[in-house]
Biopython code that builds the backbone (N, CA, C, O; Angstrom):
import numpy as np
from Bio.PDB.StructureBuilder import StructureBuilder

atoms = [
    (1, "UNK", "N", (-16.883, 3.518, 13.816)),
    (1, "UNK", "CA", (-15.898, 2.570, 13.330)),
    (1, "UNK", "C", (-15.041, 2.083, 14.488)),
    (1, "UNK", "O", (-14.618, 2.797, 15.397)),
    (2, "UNK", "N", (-14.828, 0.728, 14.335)),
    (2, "UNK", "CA", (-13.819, -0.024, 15.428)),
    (2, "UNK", "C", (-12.175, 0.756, 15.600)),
    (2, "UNK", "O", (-11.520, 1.380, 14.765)),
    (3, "UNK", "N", (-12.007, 0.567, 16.397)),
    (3, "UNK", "CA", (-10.128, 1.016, 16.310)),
    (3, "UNK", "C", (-9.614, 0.287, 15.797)),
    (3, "UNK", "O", (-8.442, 0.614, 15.607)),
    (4, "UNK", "N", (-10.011, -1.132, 15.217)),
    (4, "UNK", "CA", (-9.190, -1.514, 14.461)),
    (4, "UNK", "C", (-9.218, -1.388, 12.806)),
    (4, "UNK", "O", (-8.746, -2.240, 12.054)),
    (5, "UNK", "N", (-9.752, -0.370, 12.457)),
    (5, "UNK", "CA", (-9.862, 0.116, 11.135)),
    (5, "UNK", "C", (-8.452, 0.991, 10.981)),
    (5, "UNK", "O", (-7.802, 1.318, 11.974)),
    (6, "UNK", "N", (-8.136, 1.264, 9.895)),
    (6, "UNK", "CA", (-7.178, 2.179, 9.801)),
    (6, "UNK", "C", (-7.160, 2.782, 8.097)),
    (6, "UNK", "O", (-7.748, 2.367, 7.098)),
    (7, "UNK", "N", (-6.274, 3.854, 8.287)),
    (7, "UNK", "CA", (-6.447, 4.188, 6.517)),
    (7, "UNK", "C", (-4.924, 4.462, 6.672)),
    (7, "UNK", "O", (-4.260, 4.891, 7.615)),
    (8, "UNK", "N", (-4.455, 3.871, 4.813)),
    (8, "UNK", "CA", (-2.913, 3.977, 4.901)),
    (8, "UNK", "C", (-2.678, 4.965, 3.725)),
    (8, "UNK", "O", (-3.227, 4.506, 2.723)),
    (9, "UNK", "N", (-1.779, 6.708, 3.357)),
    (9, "UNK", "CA", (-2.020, 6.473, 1.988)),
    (9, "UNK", "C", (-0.409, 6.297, 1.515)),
    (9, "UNK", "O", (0.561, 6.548, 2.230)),
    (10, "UNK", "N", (-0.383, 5.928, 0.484)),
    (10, "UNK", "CA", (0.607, 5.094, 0.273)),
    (10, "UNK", "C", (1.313, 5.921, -1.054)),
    (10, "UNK", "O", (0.578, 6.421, -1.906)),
    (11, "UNK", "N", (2.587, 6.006, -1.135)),
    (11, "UNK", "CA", (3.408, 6.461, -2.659)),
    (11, "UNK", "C", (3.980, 5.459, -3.278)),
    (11, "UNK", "O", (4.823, 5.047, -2.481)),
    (12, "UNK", "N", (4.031, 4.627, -4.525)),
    (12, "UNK", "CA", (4.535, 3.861, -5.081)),
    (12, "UNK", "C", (5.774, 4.366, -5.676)),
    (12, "UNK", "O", (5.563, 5.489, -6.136)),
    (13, "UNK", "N", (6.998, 3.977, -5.852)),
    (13, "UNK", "CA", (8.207, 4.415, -7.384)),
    (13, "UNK", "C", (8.251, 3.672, -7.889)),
    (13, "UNK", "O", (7.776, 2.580, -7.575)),
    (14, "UNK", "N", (8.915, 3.967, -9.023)),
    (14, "UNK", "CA", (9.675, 2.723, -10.124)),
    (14, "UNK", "C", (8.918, 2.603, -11.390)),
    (14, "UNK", "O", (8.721, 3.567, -12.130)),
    (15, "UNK", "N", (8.484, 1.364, -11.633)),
    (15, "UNK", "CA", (8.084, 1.483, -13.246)),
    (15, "UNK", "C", (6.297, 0.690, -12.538)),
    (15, "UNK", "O", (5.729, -0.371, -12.279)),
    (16, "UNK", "N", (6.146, 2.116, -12.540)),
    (16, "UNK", "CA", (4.392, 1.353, -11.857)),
    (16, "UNK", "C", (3.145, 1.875, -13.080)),
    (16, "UNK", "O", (2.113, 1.296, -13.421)),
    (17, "UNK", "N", (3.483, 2.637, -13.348)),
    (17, "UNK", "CA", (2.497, 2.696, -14.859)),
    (17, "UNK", "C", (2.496, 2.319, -16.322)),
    (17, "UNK", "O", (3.484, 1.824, -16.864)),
    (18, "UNK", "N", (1.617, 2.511, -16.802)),
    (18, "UNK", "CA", (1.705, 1.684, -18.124)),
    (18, "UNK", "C", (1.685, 0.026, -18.252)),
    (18, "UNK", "O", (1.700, -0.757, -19.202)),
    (19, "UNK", "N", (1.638, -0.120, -16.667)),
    (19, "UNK", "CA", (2.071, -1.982, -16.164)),
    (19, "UNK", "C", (0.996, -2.565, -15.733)),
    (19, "UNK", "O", (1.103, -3.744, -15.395)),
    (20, "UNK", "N", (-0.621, -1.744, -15.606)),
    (20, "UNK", "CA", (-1.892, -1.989, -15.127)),
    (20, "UNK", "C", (-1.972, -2.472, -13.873)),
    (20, "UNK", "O", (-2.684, -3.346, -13.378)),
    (21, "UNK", "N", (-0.618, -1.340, -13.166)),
    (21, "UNK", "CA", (-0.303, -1.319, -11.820)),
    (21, "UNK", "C", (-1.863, -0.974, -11.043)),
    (21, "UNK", "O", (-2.344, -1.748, -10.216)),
    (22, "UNK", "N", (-2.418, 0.089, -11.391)),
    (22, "UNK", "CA", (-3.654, 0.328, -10.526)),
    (22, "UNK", "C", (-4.664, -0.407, -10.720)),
    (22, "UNK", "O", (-5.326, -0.692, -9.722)),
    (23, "UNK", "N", (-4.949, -0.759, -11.601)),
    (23, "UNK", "CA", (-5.907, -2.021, -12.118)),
    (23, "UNK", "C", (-6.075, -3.199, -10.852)),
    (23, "UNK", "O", (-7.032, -3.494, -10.136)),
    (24, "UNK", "N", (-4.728, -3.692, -10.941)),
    (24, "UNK", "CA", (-4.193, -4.757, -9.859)),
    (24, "UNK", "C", (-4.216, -4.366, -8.642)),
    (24, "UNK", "O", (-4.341, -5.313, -7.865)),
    (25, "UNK", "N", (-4.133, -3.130, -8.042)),
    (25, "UNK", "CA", (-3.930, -2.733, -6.930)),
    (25, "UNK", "C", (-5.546, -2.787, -6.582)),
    (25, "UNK", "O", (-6.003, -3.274, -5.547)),
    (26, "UNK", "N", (-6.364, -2.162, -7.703)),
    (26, "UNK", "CA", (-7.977, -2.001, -7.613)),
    (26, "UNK", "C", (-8.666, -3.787, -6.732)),
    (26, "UNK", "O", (-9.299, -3.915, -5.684)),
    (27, "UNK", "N", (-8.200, -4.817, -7.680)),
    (27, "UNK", "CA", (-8.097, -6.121, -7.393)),
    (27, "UNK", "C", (-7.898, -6.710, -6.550)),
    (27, "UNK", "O", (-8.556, -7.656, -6.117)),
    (28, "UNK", "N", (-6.376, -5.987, -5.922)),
    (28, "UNK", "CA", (-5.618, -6.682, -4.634)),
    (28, "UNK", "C", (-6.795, -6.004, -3.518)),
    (28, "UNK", "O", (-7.535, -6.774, -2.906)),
    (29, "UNK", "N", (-6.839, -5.304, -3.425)),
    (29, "UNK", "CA", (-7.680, -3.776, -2.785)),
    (29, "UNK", "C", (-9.000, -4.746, -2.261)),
    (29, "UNK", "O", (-9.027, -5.098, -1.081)),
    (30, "UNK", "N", (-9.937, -5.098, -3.074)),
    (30, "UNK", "CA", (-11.420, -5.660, -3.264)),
    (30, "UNK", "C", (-10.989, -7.207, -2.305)),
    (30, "UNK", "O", (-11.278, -7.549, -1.158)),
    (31, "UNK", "N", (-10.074, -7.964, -3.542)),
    (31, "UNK", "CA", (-9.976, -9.129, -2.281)),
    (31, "UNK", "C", (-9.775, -9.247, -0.872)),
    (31, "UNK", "O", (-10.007, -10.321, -0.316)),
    (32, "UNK", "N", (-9.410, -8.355, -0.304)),
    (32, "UNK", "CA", (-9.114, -8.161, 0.760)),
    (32, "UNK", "C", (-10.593, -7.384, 1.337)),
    (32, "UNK", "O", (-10.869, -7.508, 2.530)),
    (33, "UNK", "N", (-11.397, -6.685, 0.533)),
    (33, "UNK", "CA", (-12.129, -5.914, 1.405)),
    (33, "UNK", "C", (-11.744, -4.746, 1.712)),
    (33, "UNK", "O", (-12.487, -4.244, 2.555)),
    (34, "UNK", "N", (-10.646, -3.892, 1.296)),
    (34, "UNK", "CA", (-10.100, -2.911, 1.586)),
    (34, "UNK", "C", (-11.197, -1.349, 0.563)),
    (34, "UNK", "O", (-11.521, -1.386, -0.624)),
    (35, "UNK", "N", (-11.400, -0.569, 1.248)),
    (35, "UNK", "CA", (-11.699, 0.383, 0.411)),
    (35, "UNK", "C", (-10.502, 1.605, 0.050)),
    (35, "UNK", "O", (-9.433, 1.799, 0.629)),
    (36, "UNK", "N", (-11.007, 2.228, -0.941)),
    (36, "UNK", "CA", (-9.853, 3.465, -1.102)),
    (36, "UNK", "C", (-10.168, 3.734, -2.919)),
    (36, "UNK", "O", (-11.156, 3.430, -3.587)),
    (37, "UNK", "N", (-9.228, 4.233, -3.209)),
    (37, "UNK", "CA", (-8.644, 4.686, -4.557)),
    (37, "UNK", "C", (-7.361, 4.429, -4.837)),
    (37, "UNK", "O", (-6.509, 3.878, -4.140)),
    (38, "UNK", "N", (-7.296, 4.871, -5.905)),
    (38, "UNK", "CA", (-5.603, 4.592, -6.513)),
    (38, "UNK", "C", (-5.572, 5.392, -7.707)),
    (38, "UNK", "O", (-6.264, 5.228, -8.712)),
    (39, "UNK", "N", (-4.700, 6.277, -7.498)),
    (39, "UNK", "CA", (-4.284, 7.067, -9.590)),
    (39, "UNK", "C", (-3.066, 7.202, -9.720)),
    (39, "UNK", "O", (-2.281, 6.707, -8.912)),
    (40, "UNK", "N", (-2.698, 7.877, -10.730)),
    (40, "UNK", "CA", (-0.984, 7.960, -11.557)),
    (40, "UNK", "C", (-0.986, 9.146, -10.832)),
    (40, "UNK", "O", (-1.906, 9.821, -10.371)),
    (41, "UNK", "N", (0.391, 9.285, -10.819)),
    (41, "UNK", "CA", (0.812, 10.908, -10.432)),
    (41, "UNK", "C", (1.517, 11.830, -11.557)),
    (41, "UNK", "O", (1.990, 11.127, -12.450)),
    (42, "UNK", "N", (1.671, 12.917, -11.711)),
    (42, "UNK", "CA", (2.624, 13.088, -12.980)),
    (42, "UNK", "C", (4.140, 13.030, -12.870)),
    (42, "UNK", "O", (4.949, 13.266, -13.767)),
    (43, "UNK", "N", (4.389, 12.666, -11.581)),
    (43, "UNK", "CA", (5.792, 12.697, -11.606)),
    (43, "UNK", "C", (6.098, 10.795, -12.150)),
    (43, "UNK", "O", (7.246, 10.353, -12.134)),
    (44, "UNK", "N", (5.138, 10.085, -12.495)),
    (44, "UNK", "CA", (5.494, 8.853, -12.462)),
    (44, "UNK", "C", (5.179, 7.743, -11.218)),
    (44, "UNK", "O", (4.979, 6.535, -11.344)),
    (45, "UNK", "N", (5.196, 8.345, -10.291)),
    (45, "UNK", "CA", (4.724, 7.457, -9.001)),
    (45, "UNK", "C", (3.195, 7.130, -8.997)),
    (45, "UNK", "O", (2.521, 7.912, -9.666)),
    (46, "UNK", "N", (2.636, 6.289, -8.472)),
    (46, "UNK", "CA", (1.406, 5.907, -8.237)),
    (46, "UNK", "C", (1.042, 6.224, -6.643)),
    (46, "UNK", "O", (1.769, 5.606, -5.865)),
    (47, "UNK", "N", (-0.070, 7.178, -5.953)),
    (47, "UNK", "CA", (-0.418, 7.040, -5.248)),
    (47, "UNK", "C", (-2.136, 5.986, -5.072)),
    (47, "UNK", "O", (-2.958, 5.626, -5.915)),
    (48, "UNK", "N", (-2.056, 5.813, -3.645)),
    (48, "UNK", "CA", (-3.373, 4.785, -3.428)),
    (48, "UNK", "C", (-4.071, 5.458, -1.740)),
    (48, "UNK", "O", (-3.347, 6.328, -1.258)),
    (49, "UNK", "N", (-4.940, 5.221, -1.169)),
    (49, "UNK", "CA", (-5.278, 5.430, -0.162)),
    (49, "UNK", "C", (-5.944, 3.942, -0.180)),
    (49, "UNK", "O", (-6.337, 3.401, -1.213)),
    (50, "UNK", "N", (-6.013, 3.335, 1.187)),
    (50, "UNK", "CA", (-6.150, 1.925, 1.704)),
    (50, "UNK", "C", (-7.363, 2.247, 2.892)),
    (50, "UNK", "O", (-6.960, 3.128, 3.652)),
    (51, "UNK", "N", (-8.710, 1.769, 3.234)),
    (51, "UNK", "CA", (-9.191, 1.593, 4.452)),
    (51, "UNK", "C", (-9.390, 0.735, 4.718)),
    (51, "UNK", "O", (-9.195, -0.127, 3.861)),
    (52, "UNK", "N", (-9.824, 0.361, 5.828)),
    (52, "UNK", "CA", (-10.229, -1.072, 6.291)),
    (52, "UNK", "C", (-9.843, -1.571, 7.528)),
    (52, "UNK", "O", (-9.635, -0.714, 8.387)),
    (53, "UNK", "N", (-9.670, -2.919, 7.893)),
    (53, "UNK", "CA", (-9.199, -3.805, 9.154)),
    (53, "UNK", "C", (-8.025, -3.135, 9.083)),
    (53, "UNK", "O", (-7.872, -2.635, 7.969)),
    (54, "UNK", "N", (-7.303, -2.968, 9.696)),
    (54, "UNK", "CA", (-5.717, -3.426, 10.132)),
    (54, "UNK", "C", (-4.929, -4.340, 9.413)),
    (54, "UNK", "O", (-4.147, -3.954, 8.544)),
    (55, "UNK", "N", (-5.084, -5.591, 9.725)),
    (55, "UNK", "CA", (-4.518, -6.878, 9.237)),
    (55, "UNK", "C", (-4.802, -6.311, 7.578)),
    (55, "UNK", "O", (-3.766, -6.040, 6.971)),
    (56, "UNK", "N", (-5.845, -6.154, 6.966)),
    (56, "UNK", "CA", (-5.843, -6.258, 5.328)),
    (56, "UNK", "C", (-5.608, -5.031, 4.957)),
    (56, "UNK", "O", (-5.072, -5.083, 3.849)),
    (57, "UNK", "N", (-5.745, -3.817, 5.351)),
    (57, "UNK", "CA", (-4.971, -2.679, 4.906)),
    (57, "UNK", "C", (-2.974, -2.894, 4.687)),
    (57, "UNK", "O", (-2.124, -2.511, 3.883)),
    (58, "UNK", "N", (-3.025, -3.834, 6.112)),
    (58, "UNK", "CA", (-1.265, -3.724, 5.553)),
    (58, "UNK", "C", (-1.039, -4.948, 4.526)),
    (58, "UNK", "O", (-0.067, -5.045, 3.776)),
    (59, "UNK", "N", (-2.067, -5.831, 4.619)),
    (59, "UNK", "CA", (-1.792, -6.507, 3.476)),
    (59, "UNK", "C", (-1.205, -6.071, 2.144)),
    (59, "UNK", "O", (-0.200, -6.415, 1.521)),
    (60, "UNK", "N", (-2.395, -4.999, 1.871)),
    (60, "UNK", "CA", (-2.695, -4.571, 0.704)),
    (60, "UNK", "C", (-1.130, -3.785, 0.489)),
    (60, "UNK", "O", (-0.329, -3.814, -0.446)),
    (61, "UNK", "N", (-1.126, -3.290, 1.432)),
    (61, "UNK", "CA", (0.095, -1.941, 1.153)),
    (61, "UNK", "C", (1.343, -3.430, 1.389)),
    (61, "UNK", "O", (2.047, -3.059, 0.450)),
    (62, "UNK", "N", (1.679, -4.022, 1.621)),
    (62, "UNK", "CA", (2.524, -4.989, 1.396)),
    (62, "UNK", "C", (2.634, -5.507, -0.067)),
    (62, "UNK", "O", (3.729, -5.475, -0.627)),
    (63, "UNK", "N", (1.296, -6.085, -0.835)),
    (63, "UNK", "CA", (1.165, -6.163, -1.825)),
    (63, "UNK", "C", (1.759, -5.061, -2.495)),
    (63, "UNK", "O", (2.231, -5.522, -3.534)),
    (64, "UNK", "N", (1.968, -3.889, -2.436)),
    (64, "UNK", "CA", (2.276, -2.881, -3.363)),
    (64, "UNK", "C", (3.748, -2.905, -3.922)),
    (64, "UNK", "O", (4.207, -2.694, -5.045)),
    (65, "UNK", "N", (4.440, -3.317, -2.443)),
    (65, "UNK", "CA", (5.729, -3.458, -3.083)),
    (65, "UNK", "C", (6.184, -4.642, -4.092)),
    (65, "UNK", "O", (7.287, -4.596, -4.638)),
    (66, "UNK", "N", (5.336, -5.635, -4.295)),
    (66, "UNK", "CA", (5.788, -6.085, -5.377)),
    (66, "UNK", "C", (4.886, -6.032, -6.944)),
    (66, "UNK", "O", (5.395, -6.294, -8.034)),
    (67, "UNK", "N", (3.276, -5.579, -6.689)),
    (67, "UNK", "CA", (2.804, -4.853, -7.329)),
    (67, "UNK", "C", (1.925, -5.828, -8.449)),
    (67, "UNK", "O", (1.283, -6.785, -8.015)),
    (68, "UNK", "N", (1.942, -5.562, -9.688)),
    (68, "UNK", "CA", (1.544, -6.005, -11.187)),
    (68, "UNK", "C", (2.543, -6.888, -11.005)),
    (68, "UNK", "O", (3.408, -7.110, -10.158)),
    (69, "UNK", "N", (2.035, -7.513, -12.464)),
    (69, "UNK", "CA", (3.587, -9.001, -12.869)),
    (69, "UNK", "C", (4.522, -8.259, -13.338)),
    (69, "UNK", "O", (5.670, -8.448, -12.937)),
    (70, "UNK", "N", (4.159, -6.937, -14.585)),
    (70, "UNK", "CA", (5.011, -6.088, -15.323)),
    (70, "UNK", "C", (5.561, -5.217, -14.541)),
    (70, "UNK", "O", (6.738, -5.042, -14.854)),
    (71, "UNK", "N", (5.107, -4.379, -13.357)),
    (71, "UNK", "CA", (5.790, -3.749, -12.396)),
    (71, "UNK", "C", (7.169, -4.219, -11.953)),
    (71, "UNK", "O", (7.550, -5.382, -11.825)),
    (72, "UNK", "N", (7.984, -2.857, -11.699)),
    (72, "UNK", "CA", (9.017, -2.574, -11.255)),
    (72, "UNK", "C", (9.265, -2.119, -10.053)),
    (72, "UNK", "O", (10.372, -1.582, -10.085)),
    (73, "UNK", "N", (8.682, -2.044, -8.746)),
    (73, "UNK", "CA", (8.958, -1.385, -8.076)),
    (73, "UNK", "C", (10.146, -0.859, -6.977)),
    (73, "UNK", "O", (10.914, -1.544, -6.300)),
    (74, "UNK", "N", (10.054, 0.095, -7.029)),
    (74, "UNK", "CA", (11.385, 0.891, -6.455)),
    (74, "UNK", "C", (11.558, 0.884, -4.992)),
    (74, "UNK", "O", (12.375, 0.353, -4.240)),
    (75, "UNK", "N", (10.224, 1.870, -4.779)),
    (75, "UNK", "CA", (9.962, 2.187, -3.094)),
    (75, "UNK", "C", (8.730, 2.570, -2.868)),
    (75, "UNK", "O", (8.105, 3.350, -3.586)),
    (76, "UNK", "N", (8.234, 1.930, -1.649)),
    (76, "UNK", "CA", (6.884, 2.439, -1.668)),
    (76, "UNK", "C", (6.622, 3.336, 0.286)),
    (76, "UNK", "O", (7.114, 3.323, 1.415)),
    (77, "UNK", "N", (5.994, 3.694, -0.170)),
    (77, "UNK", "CA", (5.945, 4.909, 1.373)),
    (77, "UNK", "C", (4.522, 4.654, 1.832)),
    (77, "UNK", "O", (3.725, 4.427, 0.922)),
    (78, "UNK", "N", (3.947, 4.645, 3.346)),
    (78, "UNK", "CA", (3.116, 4.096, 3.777)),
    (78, "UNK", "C", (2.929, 5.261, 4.971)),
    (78, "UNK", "O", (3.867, 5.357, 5.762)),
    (79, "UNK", "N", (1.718, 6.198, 5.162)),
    (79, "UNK", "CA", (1.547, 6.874, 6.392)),
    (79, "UNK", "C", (0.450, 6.307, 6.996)),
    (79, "UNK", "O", (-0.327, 6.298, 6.042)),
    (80, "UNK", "N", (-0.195, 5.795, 7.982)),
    (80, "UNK", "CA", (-0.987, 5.638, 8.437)),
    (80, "UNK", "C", (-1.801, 6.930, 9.267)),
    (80, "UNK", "O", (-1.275, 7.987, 9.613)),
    (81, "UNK", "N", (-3.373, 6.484, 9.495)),
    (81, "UNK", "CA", (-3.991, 7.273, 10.257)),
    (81, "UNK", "C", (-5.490, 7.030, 10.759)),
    (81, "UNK", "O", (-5.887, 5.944, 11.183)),
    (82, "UNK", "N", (-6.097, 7.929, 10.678)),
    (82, "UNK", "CA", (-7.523, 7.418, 11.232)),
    (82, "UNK", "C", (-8.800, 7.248, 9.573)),
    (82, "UNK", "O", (-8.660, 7.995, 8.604)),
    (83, "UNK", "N", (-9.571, 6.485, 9.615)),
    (83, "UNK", "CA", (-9.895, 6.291, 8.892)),
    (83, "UNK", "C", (-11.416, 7.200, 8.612)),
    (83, "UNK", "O", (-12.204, 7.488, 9.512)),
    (84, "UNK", "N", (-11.579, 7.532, 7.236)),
    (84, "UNK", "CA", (-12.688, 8.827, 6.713)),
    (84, "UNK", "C", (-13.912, 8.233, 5.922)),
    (84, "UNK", "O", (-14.788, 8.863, 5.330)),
    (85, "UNK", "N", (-13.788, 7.081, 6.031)),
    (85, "UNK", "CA", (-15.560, 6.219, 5.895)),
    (85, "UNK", "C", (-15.381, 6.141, 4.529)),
    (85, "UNK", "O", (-16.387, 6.205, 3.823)),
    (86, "UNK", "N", (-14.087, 5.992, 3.922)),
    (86, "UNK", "CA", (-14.599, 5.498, 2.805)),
    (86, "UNK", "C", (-15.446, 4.008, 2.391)),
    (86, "UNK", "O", (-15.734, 3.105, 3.176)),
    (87, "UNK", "N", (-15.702, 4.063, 1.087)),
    (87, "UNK", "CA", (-16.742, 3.031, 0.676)),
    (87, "UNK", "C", (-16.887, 2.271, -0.530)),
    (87, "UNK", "O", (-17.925, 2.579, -1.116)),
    (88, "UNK", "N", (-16.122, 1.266, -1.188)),
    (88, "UNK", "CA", (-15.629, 1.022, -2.274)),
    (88, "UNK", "C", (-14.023, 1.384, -2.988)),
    (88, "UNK", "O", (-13.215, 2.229, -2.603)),
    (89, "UNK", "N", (-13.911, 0.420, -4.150)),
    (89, "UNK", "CA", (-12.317, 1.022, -4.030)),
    (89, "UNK", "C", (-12.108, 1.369, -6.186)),
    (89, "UNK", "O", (-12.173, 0.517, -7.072)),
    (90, "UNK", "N", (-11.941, 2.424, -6.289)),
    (90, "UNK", "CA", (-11.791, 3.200, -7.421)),
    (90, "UNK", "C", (-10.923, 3.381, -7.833)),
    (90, "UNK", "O", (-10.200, 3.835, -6.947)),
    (91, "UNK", "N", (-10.374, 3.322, -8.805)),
    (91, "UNK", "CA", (-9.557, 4.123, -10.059)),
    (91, "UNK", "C", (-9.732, 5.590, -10.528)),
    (91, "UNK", "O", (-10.525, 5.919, -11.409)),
    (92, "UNK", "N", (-9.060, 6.293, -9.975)),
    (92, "UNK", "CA", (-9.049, 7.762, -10.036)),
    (92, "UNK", "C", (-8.212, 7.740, -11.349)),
    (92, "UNK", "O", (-7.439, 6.843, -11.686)),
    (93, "UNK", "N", (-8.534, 9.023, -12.117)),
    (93, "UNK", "CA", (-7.716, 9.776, -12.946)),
    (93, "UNK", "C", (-6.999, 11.311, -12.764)),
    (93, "UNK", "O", (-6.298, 11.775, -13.663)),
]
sb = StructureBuilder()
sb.init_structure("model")
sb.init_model(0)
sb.init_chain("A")
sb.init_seg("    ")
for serial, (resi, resn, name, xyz) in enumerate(atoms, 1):
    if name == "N":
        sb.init_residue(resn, " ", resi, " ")
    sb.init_atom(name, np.array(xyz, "f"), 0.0, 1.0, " ", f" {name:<3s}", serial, name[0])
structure = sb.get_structure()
């Protein structure tokens, strides 16, 4: 993989479920070309993991902060690192 790949994983807050927050994120995710996952957490937050280019990984995680149409979001947290070959982008439970 190029160095310019990267993987981001990301914590969502606020009112991100029940809002077909991951659905959209699944969406935002694909247009871009980004691979990863995304599920609910039980505390209420949504986590996601992001791979891909550079440029469209932070897209994506940019996208997060404003999210679904019904989303609320609070704060979203972003670590970057080296990327683990993922391949497609999923809806975890």
């Amino acid at each position: 993989m190029s160095d310019d790949r990267v993987r981001a994983h990301v914590l969502v807050s606020g009112r991100v479920q029940g809002v077909y927050y991951r659905a959209n994120t699944r969406d935002a995710a694909r247009e871009r070309g980004v691979a990863g996952w995304v599920r609910n957490l039980d505390d209420g937050r949504v986590e996601a993991v992001f791979e891909g280019p550079r440029a469209d990984v932070e897209a994506t995680v940019e996208w997060c902060h404003t999210g679904s149409p019904a989303a609320r979001v609070e704060d979203v947290t972003a670590e970057y690192g080296d990327p683990e070959g993922l391949d497609g982008f999923e809806i975890r439970r």
